[in-house]
C-alpha positions in Angstrom: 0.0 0.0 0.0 1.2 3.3 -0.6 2.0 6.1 2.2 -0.4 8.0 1.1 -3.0 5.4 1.7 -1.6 5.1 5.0 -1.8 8.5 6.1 -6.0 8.6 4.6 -6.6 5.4 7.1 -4.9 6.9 9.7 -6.6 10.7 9.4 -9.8 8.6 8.9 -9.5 6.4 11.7 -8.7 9.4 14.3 -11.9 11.1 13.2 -13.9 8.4 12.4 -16.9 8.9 15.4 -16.2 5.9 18.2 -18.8 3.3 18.4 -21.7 4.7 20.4 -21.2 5.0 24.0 -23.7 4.9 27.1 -23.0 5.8 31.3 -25.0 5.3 33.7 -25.2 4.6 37.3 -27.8 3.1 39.7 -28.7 3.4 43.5 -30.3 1.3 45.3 -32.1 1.9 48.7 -34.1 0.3 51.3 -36.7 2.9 53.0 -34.2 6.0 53.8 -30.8 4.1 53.3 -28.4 3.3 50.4 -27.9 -0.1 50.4 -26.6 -0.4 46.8 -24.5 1.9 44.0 -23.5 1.1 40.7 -22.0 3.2 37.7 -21.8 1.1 34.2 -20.3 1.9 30.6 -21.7 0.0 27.9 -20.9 -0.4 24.3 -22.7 -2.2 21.2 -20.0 -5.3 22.4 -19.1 -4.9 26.0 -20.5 -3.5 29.4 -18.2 -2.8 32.3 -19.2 -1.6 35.8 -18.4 -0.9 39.6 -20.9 -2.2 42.1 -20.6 -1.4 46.0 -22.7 -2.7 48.5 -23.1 -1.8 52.2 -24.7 -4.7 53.9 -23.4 -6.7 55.7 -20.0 -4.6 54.9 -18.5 -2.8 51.8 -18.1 -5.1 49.3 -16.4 -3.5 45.9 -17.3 -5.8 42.6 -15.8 -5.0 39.2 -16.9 -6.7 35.7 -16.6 -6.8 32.5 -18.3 -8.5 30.0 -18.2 -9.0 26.2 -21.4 -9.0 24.5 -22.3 -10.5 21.1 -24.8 -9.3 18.8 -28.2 -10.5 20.2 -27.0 -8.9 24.1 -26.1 -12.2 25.5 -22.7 -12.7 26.9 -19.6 -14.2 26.3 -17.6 -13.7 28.7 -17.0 -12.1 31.9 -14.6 -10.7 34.4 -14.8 -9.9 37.9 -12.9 -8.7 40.7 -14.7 -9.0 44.4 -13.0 -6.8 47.3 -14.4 -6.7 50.9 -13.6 -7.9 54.4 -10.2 -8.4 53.6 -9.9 -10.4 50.6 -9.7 -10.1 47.1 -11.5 -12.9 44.9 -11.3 -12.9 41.2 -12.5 -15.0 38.2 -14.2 -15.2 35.1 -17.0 -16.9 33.2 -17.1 -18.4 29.7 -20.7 -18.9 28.4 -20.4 -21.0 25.1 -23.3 -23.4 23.8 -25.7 -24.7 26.7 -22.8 -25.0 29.7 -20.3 -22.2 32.0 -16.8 -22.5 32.4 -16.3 -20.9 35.3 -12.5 -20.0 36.8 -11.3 -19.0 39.5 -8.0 -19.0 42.1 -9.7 -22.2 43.1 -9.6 -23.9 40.0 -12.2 -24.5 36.7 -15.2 -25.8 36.7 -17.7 -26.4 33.9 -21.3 -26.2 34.8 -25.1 -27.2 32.9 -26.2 -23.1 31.8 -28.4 -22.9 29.3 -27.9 -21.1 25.7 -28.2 -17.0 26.7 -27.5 -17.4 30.3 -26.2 -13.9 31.4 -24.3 -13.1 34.3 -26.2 -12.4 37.7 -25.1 -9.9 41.2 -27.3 -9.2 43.8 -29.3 -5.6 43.0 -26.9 -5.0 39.9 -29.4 -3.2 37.5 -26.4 -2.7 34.5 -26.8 -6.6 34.7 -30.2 -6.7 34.8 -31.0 -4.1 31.8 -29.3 -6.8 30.0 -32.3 -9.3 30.2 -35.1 -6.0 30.5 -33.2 -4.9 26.9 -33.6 -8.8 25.1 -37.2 -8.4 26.4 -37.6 -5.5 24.5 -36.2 -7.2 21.2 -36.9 -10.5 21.3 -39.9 -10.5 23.8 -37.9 -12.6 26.1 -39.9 -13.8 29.0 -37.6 -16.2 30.9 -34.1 -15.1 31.5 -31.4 -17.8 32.9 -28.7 -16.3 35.0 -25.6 -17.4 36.6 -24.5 -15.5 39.7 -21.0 -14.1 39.5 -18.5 -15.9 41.8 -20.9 -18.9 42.3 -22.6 -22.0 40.9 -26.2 -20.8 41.3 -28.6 -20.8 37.6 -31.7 -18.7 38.3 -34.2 -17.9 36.0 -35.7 -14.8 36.3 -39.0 -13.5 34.4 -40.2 -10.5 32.9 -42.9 -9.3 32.0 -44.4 -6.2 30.1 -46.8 -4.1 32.0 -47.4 -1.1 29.4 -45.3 0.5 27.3 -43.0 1.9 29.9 -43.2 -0.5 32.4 -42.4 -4.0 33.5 -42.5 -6.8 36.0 -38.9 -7.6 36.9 -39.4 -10.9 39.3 -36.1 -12.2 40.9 -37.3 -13.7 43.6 -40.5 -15.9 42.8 -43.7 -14.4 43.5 -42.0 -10.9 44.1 -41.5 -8.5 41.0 -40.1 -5.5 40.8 -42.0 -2.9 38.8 -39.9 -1.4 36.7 -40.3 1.7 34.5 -38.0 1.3 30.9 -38.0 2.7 27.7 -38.1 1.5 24.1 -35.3 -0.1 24.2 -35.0 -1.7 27.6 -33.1 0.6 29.6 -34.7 0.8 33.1 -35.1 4.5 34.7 -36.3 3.2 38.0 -38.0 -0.1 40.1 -39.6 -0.1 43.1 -40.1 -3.5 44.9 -41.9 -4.7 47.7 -40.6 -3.4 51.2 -40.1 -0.1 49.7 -37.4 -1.3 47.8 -36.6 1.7 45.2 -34.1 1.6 42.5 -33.0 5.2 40.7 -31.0 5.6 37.6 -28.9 8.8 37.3 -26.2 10.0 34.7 -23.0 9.0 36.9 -22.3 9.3 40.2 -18.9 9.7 42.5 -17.9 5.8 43.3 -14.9 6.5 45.1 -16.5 9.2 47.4 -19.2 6.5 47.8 -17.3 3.8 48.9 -14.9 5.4 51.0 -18.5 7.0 52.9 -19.7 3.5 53.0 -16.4 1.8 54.5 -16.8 4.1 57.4 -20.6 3.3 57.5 -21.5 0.0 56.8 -25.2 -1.1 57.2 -24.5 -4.5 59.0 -27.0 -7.1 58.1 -30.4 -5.5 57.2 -32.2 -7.6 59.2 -29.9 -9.5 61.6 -30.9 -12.8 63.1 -31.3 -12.7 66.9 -33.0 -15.1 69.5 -34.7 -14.8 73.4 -35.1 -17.6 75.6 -36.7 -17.7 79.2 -37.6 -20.4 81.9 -41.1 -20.6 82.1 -42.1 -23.1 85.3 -40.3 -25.9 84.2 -40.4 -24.9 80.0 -37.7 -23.5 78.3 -39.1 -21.0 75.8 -37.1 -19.8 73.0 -37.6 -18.1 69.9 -34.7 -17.4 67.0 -36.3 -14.5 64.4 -35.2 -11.5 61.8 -35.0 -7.9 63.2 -35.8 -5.8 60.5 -35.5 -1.5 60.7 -38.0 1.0 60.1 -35.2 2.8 58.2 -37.6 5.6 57.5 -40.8 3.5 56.8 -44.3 3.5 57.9 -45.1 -0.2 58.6 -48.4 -1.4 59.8 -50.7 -0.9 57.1 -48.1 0.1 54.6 -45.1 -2.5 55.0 -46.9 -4.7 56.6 -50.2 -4.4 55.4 -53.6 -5.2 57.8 -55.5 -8.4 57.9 -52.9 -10.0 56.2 -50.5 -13.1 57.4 -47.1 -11.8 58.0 -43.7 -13.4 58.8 -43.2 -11.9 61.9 -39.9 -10.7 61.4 -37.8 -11.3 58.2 -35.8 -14.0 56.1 -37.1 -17.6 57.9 -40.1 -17.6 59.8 -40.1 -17.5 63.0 -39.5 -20.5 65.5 -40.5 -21.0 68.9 -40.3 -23.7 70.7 -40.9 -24.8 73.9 -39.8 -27.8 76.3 -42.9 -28.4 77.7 -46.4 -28.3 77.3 -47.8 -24.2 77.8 -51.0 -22.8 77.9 -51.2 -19.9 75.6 -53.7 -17.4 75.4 -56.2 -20.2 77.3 -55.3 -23.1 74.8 -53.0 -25.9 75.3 -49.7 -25.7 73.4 -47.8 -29.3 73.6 -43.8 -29.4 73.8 -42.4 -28.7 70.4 -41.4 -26.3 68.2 -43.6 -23.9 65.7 -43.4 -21.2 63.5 -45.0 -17.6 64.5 -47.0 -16.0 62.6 -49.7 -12.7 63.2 -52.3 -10.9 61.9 -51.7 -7.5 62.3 -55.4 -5.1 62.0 -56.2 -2.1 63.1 -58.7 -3.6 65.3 -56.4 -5.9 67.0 -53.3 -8.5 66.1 -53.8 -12.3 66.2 -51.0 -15.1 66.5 -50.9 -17.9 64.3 -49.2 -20.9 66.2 -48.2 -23.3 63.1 -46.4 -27.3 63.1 -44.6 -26.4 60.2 -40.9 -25.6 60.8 -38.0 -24.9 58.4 -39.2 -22.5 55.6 -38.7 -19.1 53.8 -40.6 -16.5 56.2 -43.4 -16.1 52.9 -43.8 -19.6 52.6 -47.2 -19.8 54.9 -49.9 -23.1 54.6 -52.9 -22.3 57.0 -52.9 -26.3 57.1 -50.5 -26.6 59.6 -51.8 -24.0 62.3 -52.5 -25.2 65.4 -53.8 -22.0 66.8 -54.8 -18.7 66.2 -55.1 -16.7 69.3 -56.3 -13.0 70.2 -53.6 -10.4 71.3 -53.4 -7.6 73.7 -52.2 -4.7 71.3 -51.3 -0.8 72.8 -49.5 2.4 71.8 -45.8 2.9 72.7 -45.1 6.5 73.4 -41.6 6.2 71.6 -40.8 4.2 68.3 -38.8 1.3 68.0 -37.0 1.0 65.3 -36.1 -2.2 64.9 -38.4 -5.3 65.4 -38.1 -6.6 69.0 -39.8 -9.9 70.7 -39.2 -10.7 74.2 -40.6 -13.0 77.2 -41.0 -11.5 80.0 -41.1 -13.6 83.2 -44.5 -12.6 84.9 -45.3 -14.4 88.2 -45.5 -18.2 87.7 -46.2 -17.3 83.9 -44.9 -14.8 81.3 -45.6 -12.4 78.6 -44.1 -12.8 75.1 -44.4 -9.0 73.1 -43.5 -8.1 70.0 -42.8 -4.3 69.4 -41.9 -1.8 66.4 -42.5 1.4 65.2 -45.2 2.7 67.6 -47.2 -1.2 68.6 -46.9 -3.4 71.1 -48.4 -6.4 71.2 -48.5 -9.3 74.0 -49.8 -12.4 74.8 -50.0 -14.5 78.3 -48.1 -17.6 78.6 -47.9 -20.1 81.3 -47.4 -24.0 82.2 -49.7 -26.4 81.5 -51.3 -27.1 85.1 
């Protein structure tokens, strides 16, 4: 070729327009606090991004991924840093399986055609599937979660033309507003669970303010036990926060069956047979369940033990018992149940934002 072809490709080349670009960032929050922030940049053949998450502590994921044509992957890279450590890997989608490295080793896993890569609240990843919905009317989505083993399928939905159902978890979509082409501007999710796209945002200010702050669990796992006569009462639960909510009626809506707490539902469990609420209770252990209403708060006593806290079968109950509900004078703000020894008996109360609620316990005579 001769130089003065050369010198056209190059002066063509270095103002030639670069292939389209797109930022973005996302954040993610629970009632009043960030729990989640994410800044992406995506091309017609790759998307990389920064995702930070507070809760339990700071985690710091990187990724990159190369996209083909249709907006499925082909491969991705990842970088996890938090408490301590430093964890990377990569992903290889090809055909219907995964090869999956890490420091570990390789591993090969069963993913079907088009599985894209999955994080926790990531919405970049996400608006990969929302996007094929919008082209391809793709209703099922499998996904691989990045630095496991885990295939989930997720499902979408179109609501309108600027909305859709987003559902993650089964039985619990986000909606989500997008546009024509798939790109989500915003979810909201059940719990008050909001998601808010903006044009960037400052990561490193972010995560610096976050290391100093983390959440801890959103709703740690905690536990009471008392001696009641000769029982030995326990009960292991989820303490979830107000974090800026209303609940009763709003959170947790009235005359519904709620969880009692959050994650697993609620055990109790007692050595020996009670009487609760004037019905016999034999030895064992139950999940607890209530009733929350504006007129008053039942407890559901049920034989079924070991499931997700929404995973409720009125089958199994064994009671369902009237409570004594009042108004606190100060909130709590993060769900409380105690036993409280009273005479030969006790009282087991359950208290947030401004309720209390109470039912008598004693031995079986």
């Amino acid at each position: 070729m001769r130089p003065l072809s050369l010198l056209l490709l190059a002066f063509l080349a270095a103002f030639s327009p670069a292939p389209a670009q797109e930022r973005g960032a996302f954040i993610v929050r629970l009632g009043r606090d960030t729990v989640v922030v994410e800044s992406f940049l995506r091309a017609a053949d790759r998307i990389q991004g920064r995702h930070i998450s507070r809760a339990p502590e700071t985690v710091v994921r990187e990724y990159a991924a190369t996209l083909a044509p249709d907006g499925t992957v082909r491969r991705v890279e990842w970088t996890t840093r938090g408490g301590g450590t430093t964890r990377r890997g990569s992903i290889e989608f090809s055909g219907d399986s995964a090869l999956v490295e890490t420091a570990e080793g390789a591993q090969r896993l069963a993913a079907p055609a088009g599985t894209l890569p999955f994080v926790s609240n990531s919405w970049a990843l996400l608006e990969l599937a929302t996007r094929r919905h919008r082209s391809a009317a793709a209703t099922s989505q499998p996904t691989l979660t990045v630095g496991g083993s885990q295939i989930r399928t997720i499902t979408l939905d179109r609501l309108g033309a600027d909305s859709m159902a987003v559902t993650v978890i089964e039985g619990l979509p986000y909606r989500a507003r997008v546009d024509d082409v798939g790109r989500v501007l915003g979810a909201r999710w059940t719990g008050e669970w909001s998601v808010e796209r903006l044009p960037q945002l400052d990561l490193e200010a972010l995560a610096a303010d976050f290391a100093r702050r983390p959440l801890g669990a959103l709703s740690p796992a905690d536990s009471v036990q008392a001696t009641v006569g000769g029982a030995t009462l326990a009960v292991r639960y989820g303490r979830p926060a107000m974090r800026g909510r209303k609940i009763f009626g709003h959170i947790v809506p009235w005359n519904e069956v709620w969880r009692t707490g959050a994650n697993e539902a609620t055990l109790f469990s007692t050595t020996a047979d009670l009487e609760i609420g004037g019905m016999t209770v034999p030895a064992g252990t139950y999940t607890l369940w209530t009733i929350p209403s504006p007129s008053g708060w039942t407890l559901v006593l049920n034989r079924n033990t070991g499931q997700w806290g929404t995973d409720y079968s009125a089958q199994y109950d064994l009671a369902r018992l009237a409570m004594r509900v009042e108004p606190l004078t100060q909130p709590v703000e993060r769900f409380t149940i105690a036993i409280e020894p009273r005479g030969a008996g006790a009282v087991v109360t359950l208290e947030w934002e401004t309720t209390r609620a109470a039912i008598a316990v004693r031995p079986k005579p």
